[in-house]
N, C-alpha and C positions, 0 to 999 in steps of 0.2 A: 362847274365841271364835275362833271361822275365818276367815280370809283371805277378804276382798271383792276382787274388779275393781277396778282405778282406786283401790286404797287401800296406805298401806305397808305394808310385810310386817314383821312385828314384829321385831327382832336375835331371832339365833338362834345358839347355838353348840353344835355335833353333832362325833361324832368319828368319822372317813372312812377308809379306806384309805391306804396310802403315811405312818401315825403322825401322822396330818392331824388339827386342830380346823380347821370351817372354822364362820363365822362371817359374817352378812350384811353386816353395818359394812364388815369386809375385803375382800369384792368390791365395794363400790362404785366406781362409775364402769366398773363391766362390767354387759352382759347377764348374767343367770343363769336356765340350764333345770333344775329339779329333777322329774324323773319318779320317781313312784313306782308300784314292781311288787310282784309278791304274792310271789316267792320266785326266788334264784338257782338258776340250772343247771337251768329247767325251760325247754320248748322257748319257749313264748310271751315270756317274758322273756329268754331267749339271742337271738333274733331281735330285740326290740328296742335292746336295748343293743346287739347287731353292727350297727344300722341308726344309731345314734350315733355309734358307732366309726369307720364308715365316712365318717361325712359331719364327723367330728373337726375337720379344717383349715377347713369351710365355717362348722361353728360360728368355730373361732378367727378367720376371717376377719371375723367380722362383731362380734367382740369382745364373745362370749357364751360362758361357759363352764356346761360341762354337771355334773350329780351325779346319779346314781340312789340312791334308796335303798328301801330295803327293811326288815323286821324282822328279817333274817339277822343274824348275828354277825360282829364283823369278822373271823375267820379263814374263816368262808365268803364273806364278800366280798372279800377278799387271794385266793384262791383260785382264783374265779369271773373276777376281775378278771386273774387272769395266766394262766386256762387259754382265754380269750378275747380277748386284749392290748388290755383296754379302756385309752385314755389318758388316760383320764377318775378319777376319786373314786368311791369307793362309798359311799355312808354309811347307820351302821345307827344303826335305829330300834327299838332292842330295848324303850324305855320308849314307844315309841311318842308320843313330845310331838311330833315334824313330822306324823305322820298325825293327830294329831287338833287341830294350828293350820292344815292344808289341810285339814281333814276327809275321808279318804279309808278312815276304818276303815268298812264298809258290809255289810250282813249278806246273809252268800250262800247259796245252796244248792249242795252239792256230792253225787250218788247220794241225792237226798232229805233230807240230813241239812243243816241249819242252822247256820253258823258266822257268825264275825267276821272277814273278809280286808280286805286291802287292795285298793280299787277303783282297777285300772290307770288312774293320772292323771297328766298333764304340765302343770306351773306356766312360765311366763314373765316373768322379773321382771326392770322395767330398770333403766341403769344406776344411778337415785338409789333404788331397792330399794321401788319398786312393783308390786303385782301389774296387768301389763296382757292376760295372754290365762291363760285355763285349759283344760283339755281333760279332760272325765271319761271315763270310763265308756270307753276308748279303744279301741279296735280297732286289731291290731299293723300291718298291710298299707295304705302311704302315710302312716303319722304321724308320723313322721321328719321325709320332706319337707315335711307342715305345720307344723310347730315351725321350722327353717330358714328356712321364706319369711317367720315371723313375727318370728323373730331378724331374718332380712337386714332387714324393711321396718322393724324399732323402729332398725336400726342405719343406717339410712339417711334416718331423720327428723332 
C-alpha cells in the first residue's frame, strides 16, 4: 500500500551511505526530504542532487534533512556521493520496498522500448513522520527551490 498526503509514513529501515541504517522513528522530530531518481552519475540526476547539495545549510536550517535514493548499489552511491560532495545520505533501493511504499516504480518508454524505471519523485515528511507534500513526475530546473520553500513553511508553522 503507498503513502497518502496528510497520512503517516509507515517505519522504515533502509541501508545509506556513510555504513548508515536510517530509519523513520530516528528522525523524528525533523523535516525529512526523500527524492527519488532513476540512476546515479547520469546528467539529470547529477544536477539535481548538486541542486540539494547546494541548498544543504537551507535545508539544515529549517531542520529538514535530505536522502536520495535510488536502485544503485551502495558502492555506486559511496561513489556518486564523494565524486559530487553530496552532504547528504544516499540510500539504495536494490529490493525496491521504498519505490514501491511511495509508489514510484512506473512504466517508461525509452527509443520505443518499454521498461520499469523509477518516476523522478520528491516526498516531504514532517517532523511527527507524515507525509505532507509530494511531487511526481518532477522536472529538474526549479525543484529544489520548491521543496525548500516547503521545508522552510512546514518549519515555520
Amino acid at each position: 500500500m503507498a503513502v497518502e498526503l496528510d497520512t503517516p509514513v509507515p517505519d522504515f529501515q533502509v541501508q545509506a551511505t556513510s555504513d548508515q541504517a536510517v530509519s523513520l522513528s530516528v528522525l523524528k522530530g525533523q523535516h525529512v526530504v526523500i527524492y527519488f531518481y532513476p540512476k546515479d552519475n547520469t546528467p539529470g540526476c547529477t544536477t539535481q542532487g548538486q541542486g540539494f547539495r547546494d541548498q544543504h545549510d537551507a535545508f539544515k536550517a529549517a531542520n529538514t534533512v535530505v536522502f536520495g535514493v535510488s536502485r544503485d548499489s551502495l558502492k555506486s552511491h559511496e561513489n556518486f556521493k564523494a565524486k559530487q560532495a553530496f552532504p547528504f545520505e544516499l540510500i539504495s533501493d536494490k529490493d525496491e520496498s521504498l519505490c514501491q511504499l511511495f509508489d514510484v516504480i512506473k512504466l517508461k518508454k525509452l527509443y520505443g522500448k518499454e521498461y520499469l524505471g523509477v518516476d523522478r519523485s520528491t516526498f516531504l515528511i514532517d517532523k511527527n513522520g507524515v507525509l505532507r507534500k509530494e511531487w511526481r513526475g518532477v522536472k529538474v530546473p526549479g525543484h529544489v527551490a520548491a521543496v525548500l520553500e516547503a521545508a522552510q513553511a512546514l518549519s515555520e508553522a
